[in-house]
C-alpha positions as CSV (number, residue, x, y, z in Angstrom):
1,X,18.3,110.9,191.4
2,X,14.9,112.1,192.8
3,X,12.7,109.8,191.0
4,X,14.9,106.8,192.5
5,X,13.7,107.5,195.7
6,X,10.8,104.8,197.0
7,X,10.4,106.9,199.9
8,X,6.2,106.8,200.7
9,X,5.7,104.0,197.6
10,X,3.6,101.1,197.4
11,X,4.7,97.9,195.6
12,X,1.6,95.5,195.2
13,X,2.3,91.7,195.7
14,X,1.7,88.3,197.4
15,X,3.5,87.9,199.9
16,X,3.0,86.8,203.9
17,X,3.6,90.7,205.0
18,X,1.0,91.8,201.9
19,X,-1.5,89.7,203.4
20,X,-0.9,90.4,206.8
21,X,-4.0,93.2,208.3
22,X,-3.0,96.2,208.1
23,X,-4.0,96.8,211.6
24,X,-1.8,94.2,213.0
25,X,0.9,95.9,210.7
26,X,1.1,98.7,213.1
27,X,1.3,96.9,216.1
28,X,3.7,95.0,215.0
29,X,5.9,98.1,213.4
30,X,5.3,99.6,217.0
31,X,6.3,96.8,218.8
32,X,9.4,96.5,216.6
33,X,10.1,100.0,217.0
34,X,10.1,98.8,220.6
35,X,12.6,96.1,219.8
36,X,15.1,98.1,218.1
37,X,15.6,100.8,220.9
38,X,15.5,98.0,223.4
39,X,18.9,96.3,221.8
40,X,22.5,97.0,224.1
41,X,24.9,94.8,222.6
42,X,26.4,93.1,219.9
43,X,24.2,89.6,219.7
44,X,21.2,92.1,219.9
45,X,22.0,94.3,217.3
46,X,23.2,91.2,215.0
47,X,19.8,89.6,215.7
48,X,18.0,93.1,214.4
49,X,20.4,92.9,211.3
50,X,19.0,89.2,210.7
51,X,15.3,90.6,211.0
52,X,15.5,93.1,208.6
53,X,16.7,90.8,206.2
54,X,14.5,88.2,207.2
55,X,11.5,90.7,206.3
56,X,12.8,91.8,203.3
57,X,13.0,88.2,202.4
58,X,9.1,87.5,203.9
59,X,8.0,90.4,201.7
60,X,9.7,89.5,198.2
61,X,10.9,92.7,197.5
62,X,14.0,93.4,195.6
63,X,17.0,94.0,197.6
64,X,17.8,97.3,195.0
65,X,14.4,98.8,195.7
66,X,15.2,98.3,199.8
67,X,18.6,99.9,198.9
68,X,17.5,103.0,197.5
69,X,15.0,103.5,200.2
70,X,17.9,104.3,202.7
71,X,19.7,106.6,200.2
72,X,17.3,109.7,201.4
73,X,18.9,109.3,205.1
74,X,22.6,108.2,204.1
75,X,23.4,112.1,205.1
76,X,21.7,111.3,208.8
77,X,23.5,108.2,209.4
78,X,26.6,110.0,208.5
79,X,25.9,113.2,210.8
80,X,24.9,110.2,213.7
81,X,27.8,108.5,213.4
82,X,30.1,111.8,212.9
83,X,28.5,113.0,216.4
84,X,29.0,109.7,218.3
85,X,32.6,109.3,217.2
86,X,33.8,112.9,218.3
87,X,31.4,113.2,221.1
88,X,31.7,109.7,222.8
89,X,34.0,109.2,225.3
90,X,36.1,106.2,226.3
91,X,39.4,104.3,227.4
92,X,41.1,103.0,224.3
93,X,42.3,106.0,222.2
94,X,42.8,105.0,218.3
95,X,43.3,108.6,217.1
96,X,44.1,112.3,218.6
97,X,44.9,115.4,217.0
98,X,44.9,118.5,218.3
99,X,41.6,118.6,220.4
100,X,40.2,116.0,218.7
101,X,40.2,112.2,220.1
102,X,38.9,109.3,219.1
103,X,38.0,106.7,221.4
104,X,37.2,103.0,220.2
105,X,33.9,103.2,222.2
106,X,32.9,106.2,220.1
107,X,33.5,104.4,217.1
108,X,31.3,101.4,218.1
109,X,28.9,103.4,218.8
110,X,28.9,105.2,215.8
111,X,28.5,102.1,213.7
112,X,25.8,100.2,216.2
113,X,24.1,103.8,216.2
114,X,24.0,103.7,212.0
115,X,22.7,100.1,212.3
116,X,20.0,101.0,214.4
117,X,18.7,103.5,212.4
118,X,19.2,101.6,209.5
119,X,17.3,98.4,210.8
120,X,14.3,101.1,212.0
121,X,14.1,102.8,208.2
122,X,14.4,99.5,206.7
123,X,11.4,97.4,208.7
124,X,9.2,100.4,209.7
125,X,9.5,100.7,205.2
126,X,8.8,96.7,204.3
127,X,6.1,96.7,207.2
128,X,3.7,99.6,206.2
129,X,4.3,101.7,202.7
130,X,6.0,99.2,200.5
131,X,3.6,96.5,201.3
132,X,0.5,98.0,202.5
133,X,-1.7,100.7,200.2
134,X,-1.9,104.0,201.4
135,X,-6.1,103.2,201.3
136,X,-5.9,100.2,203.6
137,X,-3.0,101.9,205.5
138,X,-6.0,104.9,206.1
139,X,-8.7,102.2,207.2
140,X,-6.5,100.4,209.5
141,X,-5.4,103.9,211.2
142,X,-8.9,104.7,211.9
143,X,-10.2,101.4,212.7
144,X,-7.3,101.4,215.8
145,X,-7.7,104.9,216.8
146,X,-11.7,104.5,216.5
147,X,-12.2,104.2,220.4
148,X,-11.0,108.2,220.7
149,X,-13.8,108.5,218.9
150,X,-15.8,108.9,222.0
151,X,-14.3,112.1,222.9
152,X,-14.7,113.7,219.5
153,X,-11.2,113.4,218.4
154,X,-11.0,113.4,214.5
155,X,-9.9,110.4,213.5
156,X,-10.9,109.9,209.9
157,X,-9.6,113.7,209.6
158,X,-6.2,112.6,210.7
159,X,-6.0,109.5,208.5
160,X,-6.9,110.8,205.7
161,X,-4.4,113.6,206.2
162,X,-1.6,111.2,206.8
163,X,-2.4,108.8,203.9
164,X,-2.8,111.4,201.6
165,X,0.4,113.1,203.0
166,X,2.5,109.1,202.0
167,X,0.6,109.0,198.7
168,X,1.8,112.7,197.6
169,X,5.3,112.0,198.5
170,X,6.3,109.8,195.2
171,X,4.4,112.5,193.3
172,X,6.4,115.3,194.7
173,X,9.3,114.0,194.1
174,X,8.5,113.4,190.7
175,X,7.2,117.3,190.4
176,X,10.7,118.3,191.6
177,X,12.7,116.1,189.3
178,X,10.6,117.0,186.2
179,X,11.4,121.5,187.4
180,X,15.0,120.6,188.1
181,X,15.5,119.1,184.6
182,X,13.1,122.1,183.5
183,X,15.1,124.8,185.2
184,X,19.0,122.8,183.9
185,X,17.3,123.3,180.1
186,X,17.5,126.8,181.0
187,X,21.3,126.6,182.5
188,X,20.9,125.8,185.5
189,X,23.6,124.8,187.5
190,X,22.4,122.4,191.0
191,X,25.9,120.7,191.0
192,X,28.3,123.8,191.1
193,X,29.2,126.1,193.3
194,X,29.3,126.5,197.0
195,X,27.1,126.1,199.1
196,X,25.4,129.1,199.6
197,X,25.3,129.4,195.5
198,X,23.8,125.7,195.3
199,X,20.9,126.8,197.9
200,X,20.5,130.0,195.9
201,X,19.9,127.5,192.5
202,X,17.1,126.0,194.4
203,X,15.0,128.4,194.7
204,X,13.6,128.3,190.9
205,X,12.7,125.1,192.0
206,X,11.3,125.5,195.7
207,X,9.0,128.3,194.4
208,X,7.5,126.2,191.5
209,X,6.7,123.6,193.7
210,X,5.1,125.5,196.5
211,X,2.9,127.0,193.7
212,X,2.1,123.5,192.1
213,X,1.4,121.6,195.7
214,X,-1.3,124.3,196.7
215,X,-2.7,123.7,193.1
216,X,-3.0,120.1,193.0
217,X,-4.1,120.1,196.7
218,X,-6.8,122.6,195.7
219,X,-8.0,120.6,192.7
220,X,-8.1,117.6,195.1
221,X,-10.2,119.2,197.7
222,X,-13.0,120.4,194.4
223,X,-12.5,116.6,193.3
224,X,-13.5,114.9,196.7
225,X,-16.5,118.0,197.4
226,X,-17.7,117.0,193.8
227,X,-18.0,113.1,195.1
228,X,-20.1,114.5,198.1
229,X,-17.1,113.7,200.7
230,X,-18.3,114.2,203.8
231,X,-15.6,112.2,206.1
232,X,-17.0,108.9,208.0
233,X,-20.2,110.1,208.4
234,X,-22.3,107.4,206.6
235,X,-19.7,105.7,205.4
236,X,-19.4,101.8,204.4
237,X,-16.6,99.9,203.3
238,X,-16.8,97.5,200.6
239,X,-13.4,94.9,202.6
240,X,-14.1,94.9,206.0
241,X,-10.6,94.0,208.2
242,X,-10.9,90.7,209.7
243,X,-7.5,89.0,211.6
244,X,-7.0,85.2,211.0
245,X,-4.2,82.6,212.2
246,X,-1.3,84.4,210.9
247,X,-1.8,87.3,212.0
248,X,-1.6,86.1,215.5
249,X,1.3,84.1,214.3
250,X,3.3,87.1,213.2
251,X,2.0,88.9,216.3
252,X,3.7,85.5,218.7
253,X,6.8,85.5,216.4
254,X,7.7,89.3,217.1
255,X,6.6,88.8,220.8
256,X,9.1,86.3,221.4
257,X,11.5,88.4,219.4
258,X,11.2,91.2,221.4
259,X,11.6,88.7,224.6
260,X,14.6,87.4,223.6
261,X,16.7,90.8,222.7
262,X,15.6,91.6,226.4
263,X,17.1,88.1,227.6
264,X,20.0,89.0,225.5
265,X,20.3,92.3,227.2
266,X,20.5,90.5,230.8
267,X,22.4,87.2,230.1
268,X,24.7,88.2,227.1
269,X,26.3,91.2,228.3
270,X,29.4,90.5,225.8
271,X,29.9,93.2,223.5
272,X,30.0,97.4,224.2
273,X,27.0,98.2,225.4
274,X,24.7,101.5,224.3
């Protein structure tokens, strides 16, 4: 169901990656980002599959709520893994019909391909919207982005946009599910049909949406003119962002992470490679 998705959503607690500064969040999500391309072989990609659940652990988040945050992109990990099974070439055939072979490489890669993205959706999730609000998530954008600045780039423009853009997304979602059960009152039918038919059904839905979104972005533009929103200019902030021990803690811990996948990548070339 829609309103299961966690997509965008904010869970408040107190945990070490809650109380972690948000700016050092997204260095560190970069840097893992960083990480997770960087892995070739198997001890790499087992030592992403340990982080991820090492952070879901560090941010005391249920494991269902993780879970259903990956259920938006099951259909990309299939299509990834669909493409490098029938695409990838190899030595060892394990099936061939026709003009389709399947190589063993192909498979591998198919499933390291699936963990990657996985491990990427999963720690890129715990790291900024499930554990960091989409206000402070704002502050810390501009606060890192503050030098450009200097050449008149708007940077409390653009996050603002984005924030507001991750805070919307739980409350679209919720818009859609309450038309869909609206438009199934009136029979009818997302679930039948082929596939042109089901994409026909959608549009009762699509329309309604479209016409709600301008409304409630309309009424939050008169809401923020009526609080005299100007942007940064003049602007204070009641929390000023200040780093302590561990955040340079965190920062050493995912430094040496990252320098021991790239150790693994010389020394421990056992495993297919990708």
């Amino acid at each position: 169901m829609l309103k299961d998705m966690t997509l965008g959503q904010f869970f408040p607690g107190n945990s070490v990656l809650h109380r972690l500064d948000p700016r050092m969040k997204l260095v560190l999500t970069v840097l893992y980002i960083v990480t997770i391309f960087l892995a070739k072989n198997v001890y790499c990609y087992l030592a992403l599959l340990a982080s991820a659940v090492f952070l879901i652990l560090a941010s005391r988040l249920s494991l269902k709520v993780v879970l259903r945050g990956i259920r938006p992109i099951l259909f990309i990990l299939l299509f990834t893994m669909l493409i490098n099974v029938f695409f990838t070439k190899g030595n060892d055939v394990l099936f061939a019909f026709w003009r389709i072979t399947v190589y063993k490489e192909g498979v591998i890669r198919a499933v390291f391909m699936a963990l990657r993205v996985t491990v990427l959706v999963v720690g890129t999730s715990v790291f900024l919207t499930y554990t960091t609000s989409p206000i402070v998530l704002t502050d810390a954008i501009e606060s890192l982005l503050s030098p450009l600045k200097k050449i008149r780039v708007p940077v409390h423009d653009f996050a603002m946009m984005l924030t507001i853009a991750l805070r919307f997304i739980p409350t679209l979602v919720e818009e859609t599910e309450k038309i869909m059960n609206a438009q199934k009152a009136r029979g009818a039918a997302f679930d039948t049909g082929n596939l042109f038919h089901r994409a026909k059904a959608l549009v009762p839905v699509v329309i309604p949406l479209l016409v709600s979104s301008f409304n409630r972005a309309d009424e939050l533009a008169t809401a923020m003119e009526c609080r005299c929103y100007r942007g940064d200019v003049g602007r204070t902030r009641f929390v000023r962002m200040r780093l302590c021990t561990r955040d340079f803690v965190a920062l050493a811990f995912f430094v040496a992470f990252g320098a021991a996948i790239v150790i693994a990548n010389l020394y421990l070339p056992f495993g297919f490679a990708v």
